[in-house]
VOGU-3710 file (C-alpha; in Angstrom, 3 decimals, decimal comma):
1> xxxxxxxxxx> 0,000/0,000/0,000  2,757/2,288/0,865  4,349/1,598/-2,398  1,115/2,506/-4,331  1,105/5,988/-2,310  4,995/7,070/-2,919  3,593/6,646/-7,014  0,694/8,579/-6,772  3,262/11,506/-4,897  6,227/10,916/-6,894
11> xxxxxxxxxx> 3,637/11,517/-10,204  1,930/14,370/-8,887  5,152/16,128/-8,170  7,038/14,931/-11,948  3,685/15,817/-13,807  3,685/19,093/-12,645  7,232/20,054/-13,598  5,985/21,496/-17,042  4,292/24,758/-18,174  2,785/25,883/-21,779
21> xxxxxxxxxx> 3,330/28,227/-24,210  0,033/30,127/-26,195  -0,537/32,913/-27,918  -2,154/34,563/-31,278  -0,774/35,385/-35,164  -1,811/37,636/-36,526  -0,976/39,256/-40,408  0,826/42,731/-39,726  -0,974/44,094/-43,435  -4,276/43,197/-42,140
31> xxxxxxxxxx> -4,772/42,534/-38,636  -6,319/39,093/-39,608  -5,819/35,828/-37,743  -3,389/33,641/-39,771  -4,526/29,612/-39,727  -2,286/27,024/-39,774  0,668/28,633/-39,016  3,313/26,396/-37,379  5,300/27,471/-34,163  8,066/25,222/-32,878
41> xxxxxxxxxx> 10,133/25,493/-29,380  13,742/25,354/-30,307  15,868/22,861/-29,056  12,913/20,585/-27,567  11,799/19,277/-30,826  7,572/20,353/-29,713  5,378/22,453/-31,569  1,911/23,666/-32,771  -0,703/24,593/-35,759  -2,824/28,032/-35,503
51> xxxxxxxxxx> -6,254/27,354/-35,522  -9,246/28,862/-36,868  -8,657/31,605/-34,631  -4,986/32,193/-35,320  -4,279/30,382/-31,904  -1,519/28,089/-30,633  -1,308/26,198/-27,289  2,128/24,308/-27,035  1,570/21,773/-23,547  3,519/20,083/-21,134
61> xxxxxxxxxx> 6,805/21,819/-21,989  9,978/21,673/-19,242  10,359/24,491/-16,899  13,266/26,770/-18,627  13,960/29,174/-20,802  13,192/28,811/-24,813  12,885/30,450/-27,663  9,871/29,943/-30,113  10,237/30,701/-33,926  7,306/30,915/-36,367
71> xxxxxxxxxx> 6,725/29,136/-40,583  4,467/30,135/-42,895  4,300/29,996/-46,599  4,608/33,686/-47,968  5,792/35,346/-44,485  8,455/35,972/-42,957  10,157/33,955/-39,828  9,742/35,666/-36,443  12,188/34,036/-33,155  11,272/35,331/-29,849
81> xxxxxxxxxx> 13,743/34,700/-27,639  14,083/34,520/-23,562  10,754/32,726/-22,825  10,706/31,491/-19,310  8,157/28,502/-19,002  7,161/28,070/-15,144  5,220/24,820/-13,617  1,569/25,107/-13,744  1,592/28,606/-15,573  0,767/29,889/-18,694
91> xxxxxxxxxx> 3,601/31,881/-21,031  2,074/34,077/-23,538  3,222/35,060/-26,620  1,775/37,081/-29,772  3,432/37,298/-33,115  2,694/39,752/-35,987  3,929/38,526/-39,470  5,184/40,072/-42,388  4,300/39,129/-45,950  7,651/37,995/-47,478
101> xxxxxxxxxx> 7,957/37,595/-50,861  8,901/33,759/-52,103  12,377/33,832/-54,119  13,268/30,001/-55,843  15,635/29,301/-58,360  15,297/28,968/-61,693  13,650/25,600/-63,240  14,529/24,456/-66,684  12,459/22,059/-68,469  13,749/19,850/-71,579
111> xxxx> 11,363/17,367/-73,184  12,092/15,558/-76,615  8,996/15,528/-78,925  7,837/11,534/-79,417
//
């Protein structure tokens, strides 16, 4: 019985060593919630999708410090840097992106006629 105890405390206190990470993006042009925009904490290989809302929740991320960076098609990266994740709290962070224009290389295309 004892033994069943000590794992119900020792889980309690390891499950609540992690915090989470949510916020809003939004298009800087517009003011318009962006959807499906993906935001990934460096270095600990977790992300998340915007919703319909332009909304991201990242969960059960390590208390520390981290830095979040932003990908969508047709704008432009944004890092923030210095976020400090804390047990059982919420970190909030908002990004505005920038339209950024899509540069590729050049494709050539060579077909012989049948």
């Amino acid at each position: 019985m004892k033994n069943v105890v000590l794992s119900f405390v020792l889980f309690g206190i390891l499950s609540g060593q992690t915090g989470k990470i949510s916020g809003l993006i939004t298009a800087s042009e517009t003011n318009q919630p962006l959807i499906g925009v993906s935001v990934v904490v460096e270095g600990a290989g977790i992300g998340a999708d915007t919703d319909q809302e332009g909304r991201y929740v990242i969960l059960n991320i390590p208390v520390g410090e981290y830095s979040l960076r932003t990908s969508y098609i047709g704008y432009a990266s944004v890092k923030a840097t210095n976020l400090q994740v804390s047990t059982g709290r919420t970190t909030e962070q908002n990004f505005v992106l920038s339209q950024e224009a899509i540069t590729g290389e050049e494709v050539v295309v060579l077909a012989d006629r049948p």
